[in-house]
N, C-alpha and C positions, 0 to 999 in steps of 0.2 A: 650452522644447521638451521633449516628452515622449519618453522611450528608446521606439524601435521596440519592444522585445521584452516591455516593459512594458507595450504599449498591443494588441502578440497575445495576451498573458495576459488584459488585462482584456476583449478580447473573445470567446477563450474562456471565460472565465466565464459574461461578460454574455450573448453571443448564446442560448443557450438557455433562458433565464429569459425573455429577452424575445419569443422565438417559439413556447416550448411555453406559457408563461403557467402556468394552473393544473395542467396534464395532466403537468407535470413530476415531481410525483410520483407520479401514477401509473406512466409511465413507469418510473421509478426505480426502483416496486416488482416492475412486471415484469422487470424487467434483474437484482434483487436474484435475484428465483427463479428466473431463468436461468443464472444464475451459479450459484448451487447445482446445478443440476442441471448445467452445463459440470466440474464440480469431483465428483457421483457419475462421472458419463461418462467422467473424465481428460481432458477437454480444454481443456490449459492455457492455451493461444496464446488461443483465444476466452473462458478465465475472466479473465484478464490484461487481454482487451480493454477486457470490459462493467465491469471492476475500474475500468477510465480510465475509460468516459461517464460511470459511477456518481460515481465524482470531480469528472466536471466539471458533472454535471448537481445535485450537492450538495456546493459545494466549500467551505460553510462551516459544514457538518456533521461535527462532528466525528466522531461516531459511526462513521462509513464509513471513518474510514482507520484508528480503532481494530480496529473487526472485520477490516478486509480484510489489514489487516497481521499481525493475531494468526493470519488463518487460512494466511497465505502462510507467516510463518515456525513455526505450531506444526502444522496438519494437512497442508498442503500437502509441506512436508518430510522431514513424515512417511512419506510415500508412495513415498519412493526409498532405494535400498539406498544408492546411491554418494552416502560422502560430501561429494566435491565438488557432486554432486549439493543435497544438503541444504544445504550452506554458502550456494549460489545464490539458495536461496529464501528463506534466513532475513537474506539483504542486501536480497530484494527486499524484504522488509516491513519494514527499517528502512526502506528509501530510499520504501516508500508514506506511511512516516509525516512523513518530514523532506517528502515533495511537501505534506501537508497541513499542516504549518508553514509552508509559504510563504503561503498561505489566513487561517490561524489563526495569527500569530506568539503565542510566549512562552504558548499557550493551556496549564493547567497539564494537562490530563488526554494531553496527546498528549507532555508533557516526561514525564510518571511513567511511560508507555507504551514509553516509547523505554528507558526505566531497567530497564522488567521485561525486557524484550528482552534489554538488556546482559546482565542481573547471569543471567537464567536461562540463556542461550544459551550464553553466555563462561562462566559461574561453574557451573553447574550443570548443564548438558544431560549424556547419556552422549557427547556429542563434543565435548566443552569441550577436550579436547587438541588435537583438530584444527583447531578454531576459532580458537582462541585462534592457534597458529599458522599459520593463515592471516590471522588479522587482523594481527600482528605487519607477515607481508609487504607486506600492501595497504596499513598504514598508513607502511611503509618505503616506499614508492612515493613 
């Protein structure tokens, strides 16, 4: 017997491959340039959204959660003063990368992805002291 949560995943995946057919990546590309333009406009809540269809409508593209992660945690962060602020978005783009590990396991280009994250964010950013001890805390959780 297959786990429930297993079988909404694989019809997340599957259901739009098998209803949009070829048009999915068209689709895809227009969500792509909407999403750029949600991210000149600032509006997050809707680049965040079309971030997930874009996921699920190429969820074995690796490419998508490389960019969407790099842009979450390096421009997107950029965009706020408050460092709590910053810290926000640079777990969101680990956690869009570790979502396309579940897609893609052990894939090597999203393990060295998740490493530049670390080693810039934690080791190198101008808020690697804040970082660093906020992740201390969250991983004390």
């Amino acid at each position: 017997m297959r786990d429930p949560e297993t079988s909404l995943r694989s019809l997340a995946v599957q259901f739009p491959r098998l209803t949009l057919g070829g048009f999915r990546g068209l689709l895809a590309t227009v969500l792509w340039l909407q999403a750029e333009s949600d991210k000149n406009d600032r509006k997050w809540v809707e680049l965040e959204t079309k971030y997930d269809i874009i996921g699920a409508l190429q969820p074995y593209f690796v490419t998508v959660y490389i960019f969407h992660s790099w842009n979450q945690a390096y421009n997107l962060s950029a965009q706020w003063h408050s460092v709590d602020s910053k810290y926000k978005w640079v777990l969101d783009g680990l956690a869009y990368l570790y979502k396309g590990e579940e897609y893609n396991p052990q894939n090597p280009d999203l393990l060295l992805e998740e490493g530049h994250l670390y080693f810039l964010k934690l080791g190198g950013a101008f808020e690697r002291i804040f970082f660093r001890a906020h992740w201390r805390a969250d991983l004390a959780r």
